[in-house]
C-alpha positions as CSV (number, residue, x, y, z in Angstrom):
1,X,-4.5,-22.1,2.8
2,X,-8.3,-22.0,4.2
3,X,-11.0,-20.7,2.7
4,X,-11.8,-18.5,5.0
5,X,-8.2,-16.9,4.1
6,X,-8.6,-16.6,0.6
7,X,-12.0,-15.3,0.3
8,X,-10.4,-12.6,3.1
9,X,-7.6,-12.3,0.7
10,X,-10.0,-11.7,-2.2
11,X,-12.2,-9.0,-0.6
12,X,-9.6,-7.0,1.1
13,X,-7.9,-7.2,-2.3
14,X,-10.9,-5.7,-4.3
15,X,-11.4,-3.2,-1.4
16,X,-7.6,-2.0,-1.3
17,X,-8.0,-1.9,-5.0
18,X,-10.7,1.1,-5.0
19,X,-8.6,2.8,-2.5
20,X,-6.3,2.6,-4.8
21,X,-7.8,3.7,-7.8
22,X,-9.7,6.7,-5.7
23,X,-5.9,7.9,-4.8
24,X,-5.0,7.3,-8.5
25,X,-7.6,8.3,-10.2
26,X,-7.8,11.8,-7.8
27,X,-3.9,12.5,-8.5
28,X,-5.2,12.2,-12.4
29,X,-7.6,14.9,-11.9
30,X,-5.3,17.0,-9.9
31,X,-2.7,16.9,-12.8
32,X,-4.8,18.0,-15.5
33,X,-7.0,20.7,-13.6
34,X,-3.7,22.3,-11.8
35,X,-1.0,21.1,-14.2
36,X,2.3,19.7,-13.5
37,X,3.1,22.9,-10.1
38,X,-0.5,22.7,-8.6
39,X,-0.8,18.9,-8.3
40,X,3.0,19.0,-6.9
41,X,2.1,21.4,-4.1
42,X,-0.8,19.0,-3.5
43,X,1.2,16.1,-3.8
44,X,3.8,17.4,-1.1
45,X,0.9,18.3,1.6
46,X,-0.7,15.2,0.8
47,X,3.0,13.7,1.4
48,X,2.6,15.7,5.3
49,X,-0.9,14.1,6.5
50,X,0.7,10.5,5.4
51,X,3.9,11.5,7.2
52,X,2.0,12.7,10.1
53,X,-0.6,10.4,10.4
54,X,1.9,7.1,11.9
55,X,3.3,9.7,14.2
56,X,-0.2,10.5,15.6
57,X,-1.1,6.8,15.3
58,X,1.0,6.1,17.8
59,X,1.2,1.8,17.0
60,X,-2.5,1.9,17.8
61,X,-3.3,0.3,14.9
62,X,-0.9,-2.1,14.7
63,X,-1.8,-3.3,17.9
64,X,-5.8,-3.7,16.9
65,X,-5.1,-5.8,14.4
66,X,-2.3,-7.8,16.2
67,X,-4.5,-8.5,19.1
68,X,-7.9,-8.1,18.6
69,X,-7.1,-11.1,16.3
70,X,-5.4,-13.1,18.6
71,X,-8.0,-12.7,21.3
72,X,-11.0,-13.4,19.2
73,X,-8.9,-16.3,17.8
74,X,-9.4,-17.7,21.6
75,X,-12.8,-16.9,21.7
76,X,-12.2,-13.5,23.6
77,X,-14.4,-11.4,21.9
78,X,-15.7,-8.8,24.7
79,X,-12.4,-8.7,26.0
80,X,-11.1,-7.9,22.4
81,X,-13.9,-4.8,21.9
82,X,-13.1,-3.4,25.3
83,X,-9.2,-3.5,23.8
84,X,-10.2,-1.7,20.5
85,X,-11.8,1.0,22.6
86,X,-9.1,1.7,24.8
87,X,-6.6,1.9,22.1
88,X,-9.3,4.5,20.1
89,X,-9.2,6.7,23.4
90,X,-5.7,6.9,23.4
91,X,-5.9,7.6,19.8
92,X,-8.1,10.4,19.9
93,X,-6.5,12.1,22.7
94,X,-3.2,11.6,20.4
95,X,-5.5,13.5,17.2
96,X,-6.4,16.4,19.7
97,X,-2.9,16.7,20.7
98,X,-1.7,16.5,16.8
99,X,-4.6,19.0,15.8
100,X,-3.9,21.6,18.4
101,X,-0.1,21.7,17.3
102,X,-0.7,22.0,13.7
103,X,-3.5,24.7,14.1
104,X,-0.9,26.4,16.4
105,X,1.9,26.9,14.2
106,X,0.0,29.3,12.5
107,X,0.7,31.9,15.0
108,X,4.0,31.0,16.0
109,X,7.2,33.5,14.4
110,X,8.6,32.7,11.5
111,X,11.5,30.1,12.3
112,X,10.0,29.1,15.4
113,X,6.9,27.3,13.7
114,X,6.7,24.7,11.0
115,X,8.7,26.4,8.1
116,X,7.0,23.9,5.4
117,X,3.7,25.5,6.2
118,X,4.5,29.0,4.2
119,X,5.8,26.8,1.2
120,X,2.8,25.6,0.1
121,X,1.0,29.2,0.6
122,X,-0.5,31.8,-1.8
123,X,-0.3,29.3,-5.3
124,X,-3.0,29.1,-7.6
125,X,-6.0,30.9,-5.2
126,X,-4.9,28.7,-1.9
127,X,-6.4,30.5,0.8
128,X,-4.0,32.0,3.7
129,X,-1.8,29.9,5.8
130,X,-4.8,30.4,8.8
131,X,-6.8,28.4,6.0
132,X,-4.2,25.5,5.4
133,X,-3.6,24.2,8.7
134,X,-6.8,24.0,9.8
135,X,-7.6,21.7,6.9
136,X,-4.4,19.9,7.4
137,X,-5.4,19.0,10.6
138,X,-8.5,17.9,9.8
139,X,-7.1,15.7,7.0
140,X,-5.0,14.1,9.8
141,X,-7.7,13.3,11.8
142,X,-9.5,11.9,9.6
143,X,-6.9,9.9,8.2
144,X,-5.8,8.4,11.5
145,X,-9.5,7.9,12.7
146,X,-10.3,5.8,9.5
147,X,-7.1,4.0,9.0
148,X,-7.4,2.1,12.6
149,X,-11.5,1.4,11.9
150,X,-10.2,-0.4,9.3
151,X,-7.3,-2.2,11.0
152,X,-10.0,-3.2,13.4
153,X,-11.8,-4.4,10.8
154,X,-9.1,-6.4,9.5
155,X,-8.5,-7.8,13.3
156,X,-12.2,-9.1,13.7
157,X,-12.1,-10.1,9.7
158,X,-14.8,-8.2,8.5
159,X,-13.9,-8.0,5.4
160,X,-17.8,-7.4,4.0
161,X,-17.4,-3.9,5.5
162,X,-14.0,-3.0,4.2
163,X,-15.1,-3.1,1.1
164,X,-18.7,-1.4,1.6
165,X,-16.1,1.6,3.3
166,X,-13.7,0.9,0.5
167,X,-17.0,1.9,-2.1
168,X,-18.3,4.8,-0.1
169,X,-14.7,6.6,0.3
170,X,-13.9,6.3,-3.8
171,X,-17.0,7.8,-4.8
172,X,-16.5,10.2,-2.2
173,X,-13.3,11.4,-2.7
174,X,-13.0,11.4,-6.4
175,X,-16.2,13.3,-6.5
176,X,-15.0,15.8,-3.5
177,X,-11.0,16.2,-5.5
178,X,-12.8,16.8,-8.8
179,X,-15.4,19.7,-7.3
180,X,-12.7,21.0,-4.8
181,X,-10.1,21.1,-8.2
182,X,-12.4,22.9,-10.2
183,X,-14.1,25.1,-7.9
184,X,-11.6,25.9,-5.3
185,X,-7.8,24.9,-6.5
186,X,-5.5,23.9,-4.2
187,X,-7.1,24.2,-0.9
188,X,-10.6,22.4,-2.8
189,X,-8.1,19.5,-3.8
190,X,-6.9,18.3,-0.1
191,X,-10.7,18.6,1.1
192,X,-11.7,16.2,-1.2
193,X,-9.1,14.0,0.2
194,X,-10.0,14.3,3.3
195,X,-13.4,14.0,2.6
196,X,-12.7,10.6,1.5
197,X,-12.0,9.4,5.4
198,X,-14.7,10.8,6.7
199,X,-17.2,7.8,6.7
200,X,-15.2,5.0,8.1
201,X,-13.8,7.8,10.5
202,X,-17.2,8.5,11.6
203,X,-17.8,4.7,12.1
204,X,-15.4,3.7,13.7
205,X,-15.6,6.5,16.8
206,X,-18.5,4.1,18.0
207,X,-16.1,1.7,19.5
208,X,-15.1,4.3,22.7
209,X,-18.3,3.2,24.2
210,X,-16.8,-0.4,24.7
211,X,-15.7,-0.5,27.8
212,X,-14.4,-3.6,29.9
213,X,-11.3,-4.4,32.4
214,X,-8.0,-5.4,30.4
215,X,-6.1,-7.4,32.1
216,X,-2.5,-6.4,33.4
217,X,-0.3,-9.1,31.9
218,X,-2.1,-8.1,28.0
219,X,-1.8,-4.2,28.5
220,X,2.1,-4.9,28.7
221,X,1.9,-7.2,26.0
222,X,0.0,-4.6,23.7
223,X,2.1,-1.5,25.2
224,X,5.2,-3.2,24.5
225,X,3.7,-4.0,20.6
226,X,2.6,-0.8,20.0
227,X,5.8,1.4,21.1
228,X,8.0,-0.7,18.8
229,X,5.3,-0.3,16.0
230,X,4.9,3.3,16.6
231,X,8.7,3.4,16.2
232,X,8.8,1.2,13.2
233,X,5.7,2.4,11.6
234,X,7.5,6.3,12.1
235,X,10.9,5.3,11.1
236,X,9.1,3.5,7.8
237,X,7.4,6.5,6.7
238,X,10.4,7.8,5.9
239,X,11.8,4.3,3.9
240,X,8.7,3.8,2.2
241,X,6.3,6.9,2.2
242,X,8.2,9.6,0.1
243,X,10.8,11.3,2.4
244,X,12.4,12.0,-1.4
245,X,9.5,14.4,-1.7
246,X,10.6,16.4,0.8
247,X,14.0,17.1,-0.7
248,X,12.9,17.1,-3.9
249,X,10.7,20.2,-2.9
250,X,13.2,21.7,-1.3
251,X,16.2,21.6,-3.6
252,X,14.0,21.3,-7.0
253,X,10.5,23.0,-6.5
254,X,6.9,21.9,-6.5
255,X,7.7,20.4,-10.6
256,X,9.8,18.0,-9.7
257,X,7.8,17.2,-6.9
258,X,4.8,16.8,-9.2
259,X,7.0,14.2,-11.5
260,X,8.3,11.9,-8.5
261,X,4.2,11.4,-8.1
262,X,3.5,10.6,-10.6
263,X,5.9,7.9,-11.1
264,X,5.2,6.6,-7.8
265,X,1.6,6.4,-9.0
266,X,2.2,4.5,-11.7
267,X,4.7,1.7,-9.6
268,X,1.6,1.6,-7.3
269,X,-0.9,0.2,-9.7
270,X,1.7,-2.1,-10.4
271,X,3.2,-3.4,-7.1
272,X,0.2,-2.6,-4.7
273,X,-2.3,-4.2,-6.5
274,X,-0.9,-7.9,-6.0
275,X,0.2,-7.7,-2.6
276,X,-3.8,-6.1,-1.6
277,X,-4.3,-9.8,-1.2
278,X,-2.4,-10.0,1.6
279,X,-4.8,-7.9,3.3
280,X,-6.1,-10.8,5.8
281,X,-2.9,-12.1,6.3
282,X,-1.9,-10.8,9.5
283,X,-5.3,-11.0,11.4
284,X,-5.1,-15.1,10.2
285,X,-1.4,-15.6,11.0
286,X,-1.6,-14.1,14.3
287,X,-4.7,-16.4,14.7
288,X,-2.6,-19.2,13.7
289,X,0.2,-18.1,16.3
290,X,-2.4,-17.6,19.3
291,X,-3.0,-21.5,18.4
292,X,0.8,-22.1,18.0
293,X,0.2,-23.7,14.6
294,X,3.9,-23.0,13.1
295,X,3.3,-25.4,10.4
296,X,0.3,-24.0,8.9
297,X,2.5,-20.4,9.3
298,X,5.2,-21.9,7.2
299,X,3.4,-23.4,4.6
300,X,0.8,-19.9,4.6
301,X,4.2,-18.0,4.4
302,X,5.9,-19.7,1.6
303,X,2.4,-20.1,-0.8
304,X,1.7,-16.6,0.1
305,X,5.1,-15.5,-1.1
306,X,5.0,-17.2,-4.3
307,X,1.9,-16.2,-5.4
308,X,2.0,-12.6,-5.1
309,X,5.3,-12.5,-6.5
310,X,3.5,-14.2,-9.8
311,X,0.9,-11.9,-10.0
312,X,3.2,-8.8,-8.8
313,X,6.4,-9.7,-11.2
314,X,4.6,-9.5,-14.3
315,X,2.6,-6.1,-13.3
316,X,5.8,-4.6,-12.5
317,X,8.0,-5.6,-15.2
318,X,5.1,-4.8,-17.7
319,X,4.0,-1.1,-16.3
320,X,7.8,-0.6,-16.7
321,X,8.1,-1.5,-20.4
322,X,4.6,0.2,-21.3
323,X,5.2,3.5,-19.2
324,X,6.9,5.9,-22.0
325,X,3.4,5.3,-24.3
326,X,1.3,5.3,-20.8
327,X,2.2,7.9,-18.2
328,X,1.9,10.7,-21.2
329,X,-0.9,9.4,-22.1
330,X,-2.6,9.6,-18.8
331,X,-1.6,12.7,-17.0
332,X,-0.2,14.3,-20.3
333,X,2.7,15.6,-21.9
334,X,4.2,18.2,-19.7
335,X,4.7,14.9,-17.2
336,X,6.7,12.9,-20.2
337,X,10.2,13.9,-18.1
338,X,8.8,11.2,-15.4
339,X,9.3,8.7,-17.3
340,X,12.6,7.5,-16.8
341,X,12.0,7.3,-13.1
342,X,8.5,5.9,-13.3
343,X,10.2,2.8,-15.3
344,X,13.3,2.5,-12.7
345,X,10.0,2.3,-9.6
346,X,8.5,0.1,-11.5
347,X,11.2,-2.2,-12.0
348,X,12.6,-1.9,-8.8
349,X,8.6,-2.9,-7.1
350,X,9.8,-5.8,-8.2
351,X,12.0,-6.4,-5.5
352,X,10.3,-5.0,-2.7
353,X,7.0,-6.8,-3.5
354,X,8.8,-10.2,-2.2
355,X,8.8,-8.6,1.3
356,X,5.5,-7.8,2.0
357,X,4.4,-11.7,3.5
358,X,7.7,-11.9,5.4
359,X,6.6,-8.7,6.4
360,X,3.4,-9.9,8.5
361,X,4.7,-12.8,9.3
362,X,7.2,-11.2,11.6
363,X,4.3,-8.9,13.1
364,X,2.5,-11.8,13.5
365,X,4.9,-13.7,15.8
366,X,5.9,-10.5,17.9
367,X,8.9,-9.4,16.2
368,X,8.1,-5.6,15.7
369,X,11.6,-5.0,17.5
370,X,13.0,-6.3,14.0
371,X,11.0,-4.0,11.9
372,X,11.5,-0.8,14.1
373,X,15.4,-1.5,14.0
374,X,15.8,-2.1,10.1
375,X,13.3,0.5,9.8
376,X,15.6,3.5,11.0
377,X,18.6,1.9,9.2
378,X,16.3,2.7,6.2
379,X,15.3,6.0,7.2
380,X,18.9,6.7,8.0
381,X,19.9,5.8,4.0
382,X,16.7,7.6,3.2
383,X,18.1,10.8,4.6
384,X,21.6,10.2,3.5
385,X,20.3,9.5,-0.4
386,X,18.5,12.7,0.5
387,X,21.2,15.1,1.0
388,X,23.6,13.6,-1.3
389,X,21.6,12.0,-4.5
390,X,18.7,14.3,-4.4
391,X,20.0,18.1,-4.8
392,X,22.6,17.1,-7.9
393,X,20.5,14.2,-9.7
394,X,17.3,15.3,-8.9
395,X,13.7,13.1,-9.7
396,X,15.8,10.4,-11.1
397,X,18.0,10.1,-8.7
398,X,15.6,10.0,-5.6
399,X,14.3,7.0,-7.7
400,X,17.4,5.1,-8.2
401,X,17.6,5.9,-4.2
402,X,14.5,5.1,-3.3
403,X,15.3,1.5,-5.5
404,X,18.4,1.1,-3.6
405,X,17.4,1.6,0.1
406,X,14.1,-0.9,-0.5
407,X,15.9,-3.4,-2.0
408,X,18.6,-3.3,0.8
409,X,15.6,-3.4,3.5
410,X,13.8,-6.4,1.5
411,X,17.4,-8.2,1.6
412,X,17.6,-7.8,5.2
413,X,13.8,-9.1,6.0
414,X,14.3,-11.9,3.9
415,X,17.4,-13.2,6.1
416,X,15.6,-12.1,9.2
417,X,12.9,-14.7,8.5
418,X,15.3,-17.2,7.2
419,X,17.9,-17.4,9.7
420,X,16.6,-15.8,13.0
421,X,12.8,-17.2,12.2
422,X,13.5,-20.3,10.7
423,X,10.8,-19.7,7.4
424,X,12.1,-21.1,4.7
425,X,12.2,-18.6,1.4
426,X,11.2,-20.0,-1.9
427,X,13.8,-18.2,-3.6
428,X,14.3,-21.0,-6.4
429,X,10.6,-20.4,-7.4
430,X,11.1,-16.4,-6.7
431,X,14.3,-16.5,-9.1
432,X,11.7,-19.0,-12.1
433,X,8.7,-16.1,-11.6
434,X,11.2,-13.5,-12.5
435,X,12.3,-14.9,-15.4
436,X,8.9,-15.8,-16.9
437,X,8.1,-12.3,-16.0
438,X,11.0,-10.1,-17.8
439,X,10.0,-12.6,-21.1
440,X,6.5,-11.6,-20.9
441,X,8.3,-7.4,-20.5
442,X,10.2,-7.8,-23.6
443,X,7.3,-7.7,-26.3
444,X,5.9,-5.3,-24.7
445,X,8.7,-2.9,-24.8
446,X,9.5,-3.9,-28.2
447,X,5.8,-2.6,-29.1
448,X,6.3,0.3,-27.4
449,X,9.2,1.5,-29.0
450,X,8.6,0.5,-32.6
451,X,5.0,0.9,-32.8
452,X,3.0,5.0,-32.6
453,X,1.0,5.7,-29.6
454,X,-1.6,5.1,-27.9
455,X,-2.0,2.1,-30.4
456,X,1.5,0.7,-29.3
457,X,-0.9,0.0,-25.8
458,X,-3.2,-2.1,-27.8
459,X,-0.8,-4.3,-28.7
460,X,1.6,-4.8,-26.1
461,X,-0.8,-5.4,-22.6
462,X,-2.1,-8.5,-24.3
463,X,1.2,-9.7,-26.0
464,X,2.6,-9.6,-22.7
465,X,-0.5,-11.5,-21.0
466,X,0.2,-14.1,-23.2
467,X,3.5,-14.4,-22.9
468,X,3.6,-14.8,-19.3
469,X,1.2,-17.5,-19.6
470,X,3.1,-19.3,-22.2
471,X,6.3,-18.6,-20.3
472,X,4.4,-20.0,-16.5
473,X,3.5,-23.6,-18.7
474,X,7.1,-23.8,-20.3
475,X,9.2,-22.7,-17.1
476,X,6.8,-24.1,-14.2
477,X,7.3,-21.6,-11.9
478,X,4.1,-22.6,-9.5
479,X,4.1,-25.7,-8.2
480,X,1.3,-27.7,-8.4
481,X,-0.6,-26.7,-5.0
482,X,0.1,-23.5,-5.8
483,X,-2.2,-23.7,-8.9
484,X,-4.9,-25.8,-6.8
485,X,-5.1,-22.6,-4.2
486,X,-5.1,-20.2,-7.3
487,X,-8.2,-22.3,-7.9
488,X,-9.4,-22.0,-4.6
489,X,-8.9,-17.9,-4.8
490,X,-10.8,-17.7,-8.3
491,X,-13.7,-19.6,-6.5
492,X,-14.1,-15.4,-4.7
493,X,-14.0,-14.0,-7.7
494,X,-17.2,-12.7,-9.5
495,X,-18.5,-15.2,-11.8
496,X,-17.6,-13.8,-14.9
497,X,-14.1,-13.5,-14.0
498,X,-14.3,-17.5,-12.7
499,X,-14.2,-19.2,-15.9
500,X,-11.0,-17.0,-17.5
501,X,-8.7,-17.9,-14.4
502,X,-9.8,-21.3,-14.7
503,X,-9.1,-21.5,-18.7
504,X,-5.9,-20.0,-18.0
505,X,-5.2,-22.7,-15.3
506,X,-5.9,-25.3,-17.0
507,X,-3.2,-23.8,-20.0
508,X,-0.3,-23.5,-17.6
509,X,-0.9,-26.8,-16.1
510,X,-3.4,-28.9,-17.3
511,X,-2.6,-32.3,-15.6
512,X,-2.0,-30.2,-12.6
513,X,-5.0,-28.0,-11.9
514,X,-8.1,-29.2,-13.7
515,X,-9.6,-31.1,-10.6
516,X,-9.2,-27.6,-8.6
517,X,-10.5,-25.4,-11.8
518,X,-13.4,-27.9,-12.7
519,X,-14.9,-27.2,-9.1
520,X,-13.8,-23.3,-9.2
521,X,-15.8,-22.8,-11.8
522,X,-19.0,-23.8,-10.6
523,X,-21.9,-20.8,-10.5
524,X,-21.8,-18.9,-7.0
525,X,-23.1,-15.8,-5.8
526,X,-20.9,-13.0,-5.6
């Protein structure tokens, strides 16, 4: 794995990371300025823009970073900008389309226009409904308009500015959703979300003045990509991006909806934070497929499987033995009755984390026809889990569903890329990870359970560090050039944070990784 990759890896992990903790850390204020039916109304319109936004997408960010990489990769770059612009127009005309409809709907009869709208009306001093889709459709836009500045980012690998963006939009929206929360309710709560977009949005509308003949035999290329990923991206949003919140509002009300969240929140400081480092992977694999360098894509593949999995295994496994002491502790007691689903998302991350490599891999080579057609088998079981899981069982059973259907999607990826691709899995170092990782859960929930809150916390995040360690030296689940490219990442890191990976390094293998952890921790500038 280059250097060039990891430091990628690195940056766009730290950068995901504060959009993470912005969308974390807003939900948190939400909850305790609205309580447990306020932040679930805001949850569920929240739930709409991300639901809206791949349909108004339209693949056009897919295709940026599938392309733009590739071209630049041949040393195409004018011809790579001119591509990013024309994809923006077709974007924007796609937002003004999206925009008008929403706005619309307003003044359409009742049970002619979008019957969600009125749902979400009239609660806690949210203006009218002329107020809410207004700002809905400005929270669309500027969802869509940032997310593909930053998918063009990751296509020319400028990862410097993703996290500049990533900065900007955390203090901006966590700033905005606290103000809007406490001044405004509701309606005060989704413009600080969308205020969050606004700067990359704003940035990235430079790119329609690039302007430049594509040629004929790459817009079918690119047209071809992007309808499949449209398709795919649509059909995923309802695997993967809360289609249970929808029926959970419906058959259960805005509470329930409120407790789902939450429990999604807490799997996605768990799960998401590991596999942020595979932010540059599909800019640098489709580089290495422009250059037909299959062996480097293999070996990237397999490394870049394994190592998530050990840092994702471990965060999953743990949040899901601490989460009865942490999620009341964090959003408060009325949310305790999320708890049982927050540990069966957290443990089933687990599963779905091993995915997201294979995932880019078979972007990379062109295989968005795969993703589209497993995606609506998902969204198929999604809505069948819906209808016949959700209204008896409720928030715990649209998380045992939700489990299920990802775990039945991962499954089928994983043989995609085995059998049709020819990509070896690791699964023998997969199946050593997760055992190190449920010995490292098991103090932890032990503390939990015998020990009084919060001190319980105290106790049981570092037992389980240590653990795992112990349990990575006595089971060797990384190879030993998977610890020299661990090395290789901690040389990205800031230098504080350079000597502890090394030290534990050089625990789980010393023989094995010293060399690579004597040179990682060298002084550099961050």
């Amino acid at each position: 794995m280059s250097h060039k990759l990891a430091r990628n890896s690195v940056i766009g992990a730290l950068s995901g990371s504060c959009l993470l903790l912005g969308s974390f850390l807003s939900g948190v204020v939400v909850a305790r300025t609205l309580g447990v039916e306020g932040s679930g109304i805001v949850a569920y319109a929240v739930w709409l823009v991300l639901m809206i936004t791949p349909i108004v997408d339209a693949g056009m960010s897919s295709a940026v970073i599938r392309y733009v990489s590739e071209i630049r990769g041949r040393g195409q770059s004018d011809c790579a900008d001119a591509l990013a612009g024309r994809l923006l127009r077709i974007l924007a005309f796609s937002v003004v389309i999206a925009g008008c409809t929403i706005v619309a709907a307003v003044f359409l009869p009742a049970g002619v226009g979008f019957t969600w709208l009125p749902r979400i009306d009239g609660v806690h001093g949210l203006g009218g409904l002329t107020l809410l889709a207004p700002l809905l459709a400005f929270y669309v836009a500027a969802q869509a308009f940032a997310s593909y500045h930053l998918a063009y980012l990751r296509g020319v690998q400028d990862f410097d500015k993703i996290a500049r963006f990533a900065l900007v939009s955390l203090g901006l929206q966590l700033a905005c959703v606290t103000a809007g929360s406490i001044g405004f309710g509701i309606a005060g709560a989704l413009a600080g979300y969308a205020a969050g977009q606004i700067v990359p949005a704003l940035a990235g509308l430079r790119l329609l003045q690039r302007s430049h003949p594509i040629e004929p035999d790459l817009r079918q290329r690119v047209s071809h990509y992007a309808r499949y990923a449209w398709a795919a991206n649509v059909a995923n949003a309802f695997v993967w991006s809360r289609l249970e919140v929808f029926f959970l509002e419906r058959y259960w009300g805005s509470d329930a909806v409120a407790m789902f969240t939450v429990a999604l929140a807490l799997t996605a400081l768990a799960a998401q934070g590991p596999m942020l480092l595979t932010t540059g992977l599909l800019s640098f694999l489709a580089e290495k497929h422009g250059r037909s360098e299959n062996d480097a894509m293999k070996e990237v593949f397999a490394v870049g499987t394994r190592l998530v999995a050990a840092l994702a295994f471990p965060a999953c496994l743990g949040i899901a033995a601490i989460t009865p002491a942490l999620l009341p502790l964090i959003y408060g007691k009325a949310f305790a009755p999320a708890v049982p689903a927050a540990i069966v998302l957290a443990g089933a991350a687990t599963i779905s984390v091993t995915s997201i490599v294979a995932t880019n891999l078979v972007q990379a080579v062109d295989r968005s026809d795969f993703i589209f057609f497993s995606s609506v088998l998902g969204a198929v079981l999604a809505v069948l889990a819906g209808f016949l899981l959700v209204p008896s069982f409720g928030v715990l059973g649209a998380a045992v569903a939700r489990a299920a259907i990802q775990a039945t999607m991962v499954a089928a990826g994983l043989w995609f890329v085995a059998r049709r691709l020819h990509y070896p899995v690791p699964l023998a170092a997969l199946a050593r990870l997760l055992l190190a990782a449920m010995i490292a859960a098991a103090p932890a929930a032990f503390c939990v359970l015998l020990i009084d809150r919060p001190l319980s916390l105290l106790i049981a995040v570092p037992a389980a560090i240590l653990v795992y360690v112990l349990a990575l030296r006595v089971t060797r689940a990384l190879p030993e050039s998977d610890l020299a490219r661990l090395a290789e990442l901690a040389r990205s890191l800031p230098r504080p944070l350079v000597g502890v990976t090394c030290g534990t390094l050089n625990f789980v293998a010393p023989a094995m990784a010293r060399a690579e952890t004597k040179s990682a921790a060298e002084p550099r500038s961050w």
